[in-house]
N, C-alpha and C positions, 0 to 999 in steps of 0.2 A: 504493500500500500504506500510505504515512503517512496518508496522508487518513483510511481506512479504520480502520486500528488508533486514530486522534485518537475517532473516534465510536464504537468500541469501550469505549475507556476513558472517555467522557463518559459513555455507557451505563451502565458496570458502579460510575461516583461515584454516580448516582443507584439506582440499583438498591439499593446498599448501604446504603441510607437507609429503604429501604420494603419488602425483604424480610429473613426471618432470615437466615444461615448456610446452616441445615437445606436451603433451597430451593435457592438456589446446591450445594449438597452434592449432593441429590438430581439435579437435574439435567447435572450433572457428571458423577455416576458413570455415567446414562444414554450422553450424548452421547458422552464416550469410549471408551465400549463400541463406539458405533457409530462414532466415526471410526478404531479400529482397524479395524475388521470395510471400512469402505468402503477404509482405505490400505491393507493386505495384499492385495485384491482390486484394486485401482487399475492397470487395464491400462495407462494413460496414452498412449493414442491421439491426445492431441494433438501431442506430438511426431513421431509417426510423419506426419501430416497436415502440419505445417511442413515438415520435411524431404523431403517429396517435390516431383518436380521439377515435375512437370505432373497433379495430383491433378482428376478429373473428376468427375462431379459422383456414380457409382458408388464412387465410393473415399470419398465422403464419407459416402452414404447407409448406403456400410456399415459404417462408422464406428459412425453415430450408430446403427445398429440393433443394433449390438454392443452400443454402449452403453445401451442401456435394455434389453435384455434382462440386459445385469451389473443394471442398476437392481434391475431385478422380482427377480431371484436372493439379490439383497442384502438390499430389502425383507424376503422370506418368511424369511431367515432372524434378519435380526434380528427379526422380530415372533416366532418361533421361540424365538428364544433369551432372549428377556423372563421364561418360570417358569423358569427355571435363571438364569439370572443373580440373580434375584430369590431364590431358594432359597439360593445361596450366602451372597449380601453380608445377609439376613434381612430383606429391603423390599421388601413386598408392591407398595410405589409404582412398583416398575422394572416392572412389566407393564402397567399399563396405558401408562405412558411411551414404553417399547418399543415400544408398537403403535405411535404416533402418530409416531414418531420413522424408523417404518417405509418411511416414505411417501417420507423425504427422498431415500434414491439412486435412489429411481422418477423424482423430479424432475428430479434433475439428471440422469439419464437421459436425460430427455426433452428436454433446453435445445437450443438451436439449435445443428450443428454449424457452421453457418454461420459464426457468430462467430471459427473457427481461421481461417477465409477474411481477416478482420482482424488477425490478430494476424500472418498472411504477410505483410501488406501493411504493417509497424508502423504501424497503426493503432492506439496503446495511449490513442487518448485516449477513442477509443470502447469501447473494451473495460474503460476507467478507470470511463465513465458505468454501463456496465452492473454493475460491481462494486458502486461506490460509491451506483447506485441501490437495490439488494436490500438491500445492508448500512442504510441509511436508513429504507430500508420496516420492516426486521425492527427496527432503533434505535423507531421512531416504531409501531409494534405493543405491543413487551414495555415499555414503561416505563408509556403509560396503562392497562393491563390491569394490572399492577405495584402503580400507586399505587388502583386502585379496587378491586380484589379481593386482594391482597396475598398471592398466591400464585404457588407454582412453574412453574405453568400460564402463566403470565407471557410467563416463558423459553423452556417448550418453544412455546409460540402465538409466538412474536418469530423463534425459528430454522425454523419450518417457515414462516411467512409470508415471509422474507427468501429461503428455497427457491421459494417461488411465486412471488415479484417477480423473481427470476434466471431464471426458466423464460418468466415473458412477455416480461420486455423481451428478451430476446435474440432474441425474433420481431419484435420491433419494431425493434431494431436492425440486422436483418440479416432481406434480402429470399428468402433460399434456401429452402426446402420441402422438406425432409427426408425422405424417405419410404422403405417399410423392404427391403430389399435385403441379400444375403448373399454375393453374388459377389464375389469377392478376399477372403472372407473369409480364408481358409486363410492369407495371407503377415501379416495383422494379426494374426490368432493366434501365426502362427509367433513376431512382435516383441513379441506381448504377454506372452509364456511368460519371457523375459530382463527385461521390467518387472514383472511378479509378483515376480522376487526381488528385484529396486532396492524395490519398495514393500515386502517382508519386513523386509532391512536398515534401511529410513528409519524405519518403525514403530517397529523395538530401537532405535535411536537416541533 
């Protein structure tokens, strides 16, 4: 996590150099829109997947296809909620933002369940690479897009490209193949219903 937050903030020294405020502003009010909307929603299946004793490779598939159908769910409604958001705060800029911004919980959606298979196993140096790679990707997108067009576009091209670097390496990292399955859903629902309110409260906080 130090690693990550060091090229965060190397990131955001440069950044402050070559865009205004305004863009940083814009894209703010964007992204937080949508990481309320992904943490209130945030079934958090990965702990249900650690905590089990002997998880097969069904208990994972149905995981992961839980999880990209939250993705798609999420997507449509933030791309949704882009002319009203945009109508309140009076910036025409949150619609098309929103669209593009839409994509992200489809992404991670989609990432390899596989990777909780690692994180059983404290495997955190693999699962370090796979952070620390996306967040690099997305560092090494938005700063030259930054300095050559000196726009907000920047930013959001930086977080949806560090979403598509998280979604491939985690197939690279881990050899499991996912595929979409809904048996046992009902008992991950049952745990997801008691993580819905942990993500309501963490959200207020």
């Amino acid at each position: 996590k130090t690693a990550v937050r060091l090229i965060g903030i190397a990131s955001i020294l440069i950044l402050v150099r070559v865009l205004d405020p305004d863009d940083f502003g814009i894209v703010a009010l964007a992204f937080v829109t949508v990481s309320i909307l992904e943490n209130v929603t945030e079934p958090l299946l990965q702990p249900y997947l650690i905590r089990a004793e002997r998880p097969d490779d069904a208990v994972f598939d149905c995981a992961w296809t839980l999880g990209v159908l939250r993705g798609i769910a999420i997507g449509i409604l933030i791309a949704a909620s882009g002319p009203v958001i945009s109508a309140v705060m009076d910036e025409p800029r949150l619609v098309p933002l929103m669209a593009v911004f839409a994509v992200t919980p489809v992404l991670q959606g989609l990432e390899n369940v596989g990777m909780v298979a690692h994180m059983r196993s404290l495997r955190y140096d693999v699962v370090l690479v796979w952070r620390l790679s996306s967040k690099i990707v997305g560092t090494l997108t938005t700063i030259p897009l930054a300095i050559i067009f000196a726009s907000y576009w920047a930013l959001a091209a930086g977080i949806v490209a560090g979403r598509v670097a998280s979604l491939v390496i985690s197939y690279w990292l881990s050899d499991y193949r996912p595929r979409p399955r809904l048996s046992g859903a009902g008992e991950m629902v049952h745990f997801a219903k008691w993580m819905f309110g942990y993500g309501i409260l963490d959200t207020i906080e």
